[in-house]
N, CA, C and O of each residue as an XYZ file, in Angstrom:
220
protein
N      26.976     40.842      1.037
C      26.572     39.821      0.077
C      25.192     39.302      0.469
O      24.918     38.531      1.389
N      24.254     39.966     -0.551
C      22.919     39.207      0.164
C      22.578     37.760     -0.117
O      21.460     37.319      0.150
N      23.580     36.980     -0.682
C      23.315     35.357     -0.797
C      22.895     34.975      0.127
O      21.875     34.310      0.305
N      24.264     35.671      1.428
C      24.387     34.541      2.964
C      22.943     34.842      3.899
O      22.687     34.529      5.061
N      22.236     35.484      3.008
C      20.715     36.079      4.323
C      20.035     34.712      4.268
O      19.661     34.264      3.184
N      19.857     34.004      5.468
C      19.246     32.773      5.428
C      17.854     33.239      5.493
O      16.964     32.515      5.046
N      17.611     34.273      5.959
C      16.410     34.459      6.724
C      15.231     33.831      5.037
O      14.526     32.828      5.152
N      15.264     34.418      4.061
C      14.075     34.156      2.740
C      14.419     32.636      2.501
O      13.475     31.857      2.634
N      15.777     32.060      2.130
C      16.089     30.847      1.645
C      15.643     29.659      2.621
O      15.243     28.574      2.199
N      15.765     30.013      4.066
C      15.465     29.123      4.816
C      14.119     28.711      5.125
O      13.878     27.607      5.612
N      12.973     29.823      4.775
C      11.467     29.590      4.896
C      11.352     29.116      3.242
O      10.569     28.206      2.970
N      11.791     29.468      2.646
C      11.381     28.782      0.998
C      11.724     26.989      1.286
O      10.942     26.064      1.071
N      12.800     26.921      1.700
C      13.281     25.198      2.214
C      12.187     24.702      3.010
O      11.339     23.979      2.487
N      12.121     25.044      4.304
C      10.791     24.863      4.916
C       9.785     24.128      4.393
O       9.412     22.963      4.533
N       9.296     25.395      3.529
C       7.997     25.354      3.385
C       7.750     24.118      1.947
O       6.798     23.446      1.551
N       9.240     24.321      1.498
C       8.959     23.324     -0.131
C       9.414     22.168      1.041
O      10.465     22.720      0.716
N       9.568     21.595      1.610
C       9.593     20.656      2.248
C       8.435     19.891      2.775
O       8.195     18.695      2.608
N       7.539     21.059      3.651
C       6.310     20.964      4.173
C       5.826     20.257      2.999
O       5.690     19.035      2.960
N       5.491     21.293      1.753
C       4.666     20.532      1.006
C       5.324     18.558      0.399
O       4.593     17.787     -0.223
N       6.019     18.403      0.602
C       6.958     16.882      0.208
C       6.206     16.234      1.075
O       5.336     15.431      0.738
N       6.579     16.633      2.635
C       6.388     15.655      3.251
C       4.790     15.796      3.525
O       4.309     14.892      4.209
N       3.956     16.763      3.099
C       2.425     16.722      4.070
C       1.011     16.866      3.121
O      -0.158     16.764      3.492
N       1.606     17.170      1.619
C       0.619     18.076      0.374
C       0.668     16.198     -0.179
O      -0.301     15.444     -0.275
N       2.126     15.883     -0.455
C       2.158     14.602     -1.945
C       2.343     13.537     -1.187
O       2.095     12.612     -1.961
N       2.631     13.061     -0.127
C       2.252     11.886     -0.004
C       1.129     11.250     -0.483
O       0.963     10.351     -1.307
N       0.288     12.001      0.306
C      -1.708     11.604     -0.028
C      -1.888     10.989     -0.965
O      -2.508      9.948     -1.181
N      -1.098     11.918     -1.799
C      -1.877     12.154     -2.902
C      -1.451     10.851     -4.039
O      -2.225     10.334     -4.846
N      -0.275     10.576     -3.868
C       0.454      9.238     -3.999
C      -0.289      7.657     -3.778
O      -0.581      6.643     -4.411
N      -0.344      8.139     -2.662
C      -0.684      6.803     -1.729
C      -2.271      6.244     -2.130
O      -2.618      5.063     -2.142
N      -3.257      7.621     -2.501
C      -4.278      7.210     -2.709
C      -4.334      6.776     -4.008
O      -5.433      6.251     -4.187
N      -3.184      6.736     -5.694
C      -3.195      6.206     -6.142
C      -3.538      5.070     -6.151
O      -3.271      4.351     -5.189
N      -4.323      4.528     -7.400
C      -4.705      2.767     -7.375
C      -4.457      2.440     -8.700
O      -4.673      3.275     -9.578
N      -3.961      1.152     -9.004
C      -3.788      0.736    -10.369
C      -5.254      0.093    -10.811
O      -6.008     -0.318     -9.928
N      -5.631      0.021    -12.221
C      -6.670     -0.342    -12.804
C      -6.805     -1.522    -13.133
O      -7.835     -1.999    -13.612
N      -5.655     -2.183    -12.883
C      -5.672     -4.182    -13.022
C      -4.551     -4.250    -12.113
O      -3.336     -4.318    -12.300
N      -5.558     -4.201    -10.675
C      -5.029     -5.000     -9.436
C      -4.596     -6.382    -10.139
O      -4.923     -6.928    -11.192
N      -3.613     -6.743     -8.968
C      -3.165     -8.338     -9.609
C      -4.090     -9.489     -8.747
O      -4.293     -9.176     -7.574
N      -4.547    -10.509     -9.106
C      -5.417    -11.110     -9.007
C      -4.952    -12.619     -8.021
O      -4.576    -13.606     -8.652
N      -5.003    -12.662     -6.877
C      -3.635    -14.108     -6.172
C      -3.820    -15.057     -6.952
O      -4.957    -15.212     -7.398
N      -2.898    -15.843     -7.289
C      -2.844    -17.126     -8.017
C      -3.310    -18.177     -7.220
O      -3.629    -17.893     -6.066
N      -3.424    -19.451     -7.641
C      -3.189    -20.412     -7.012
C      -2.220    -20.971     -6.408
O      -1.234    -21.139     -7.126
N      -2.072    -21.547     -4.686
C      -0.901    -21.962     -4.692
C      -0.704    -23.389     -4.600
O      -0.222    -24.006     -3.649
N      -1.191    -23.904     -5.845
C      -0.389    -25.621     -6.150
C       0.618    -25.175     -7.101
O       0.719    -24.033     -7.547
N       1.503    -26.376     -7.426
C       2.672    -25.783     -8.197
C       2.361    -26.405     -9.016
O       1.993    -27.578     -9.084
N       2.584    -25.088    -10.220
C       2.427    -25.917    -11.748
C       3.043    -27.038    -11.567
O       3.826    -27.278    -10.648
N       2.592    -28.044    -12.767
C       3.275    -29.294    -13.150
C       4.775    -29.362    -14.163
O       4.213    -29.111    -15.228
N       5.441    -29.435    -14.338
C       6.696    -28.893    -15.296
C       7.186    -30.604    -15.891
O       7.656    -31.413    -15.091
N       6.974    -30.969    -17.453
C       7.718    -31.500    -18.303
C       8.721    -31.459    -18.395
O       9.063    -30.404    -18.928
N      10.079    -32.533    -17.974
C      11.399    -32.276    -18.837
C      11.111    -32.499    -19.906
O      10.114    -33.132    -20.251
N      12.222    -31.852    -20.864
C      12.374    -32.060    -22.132
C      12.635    -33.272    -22.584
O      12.413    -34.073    -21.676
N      13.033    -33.845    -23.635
C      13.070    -34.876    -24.406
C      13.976    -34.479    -25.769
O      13.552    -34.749    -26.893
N      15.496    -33.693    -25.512
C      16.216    -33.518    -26.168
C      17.107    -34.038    -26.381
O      17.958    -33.959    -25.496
N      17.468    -34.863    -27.634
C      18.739    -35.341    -27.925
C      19.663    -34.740    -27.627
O      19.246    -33.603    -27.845
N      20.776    -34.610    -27.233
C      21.852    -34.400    -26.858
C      22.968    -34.142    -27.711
O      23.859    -33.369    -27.356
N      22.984    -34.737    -28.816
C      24.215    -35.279    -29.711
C      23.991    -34.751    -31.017
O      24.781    -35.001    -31.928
């Protein structure tokens, strides 16, 4: 049964591995978004309760 021959399947694993862990990271990482987010301020908004009748 030539399924069980590890010897081809096991360098194809390998090597598609190699490329996961060593080709796409990079290539990922050097992604950048085009509207970085910008830090806010940190005072805290001011917040209104409401003024809802109830009834």
């Amino acid at each position: 049964m030539p399924q069980l021959n590890p010897a081809p399947w096991f360098a194809i694993l390998v090597f598609s591995w190699m490329i996961f862990l060593v080709v796409i990271p990079p290539k990922v990482m050097a992604h950048t978004f085009p509207n970085e987010p910008t830090p806010q301020s940190t005072e805290k908004a001011k917040t209104n309760p409401w003024n809802w009748p109830w009834h």
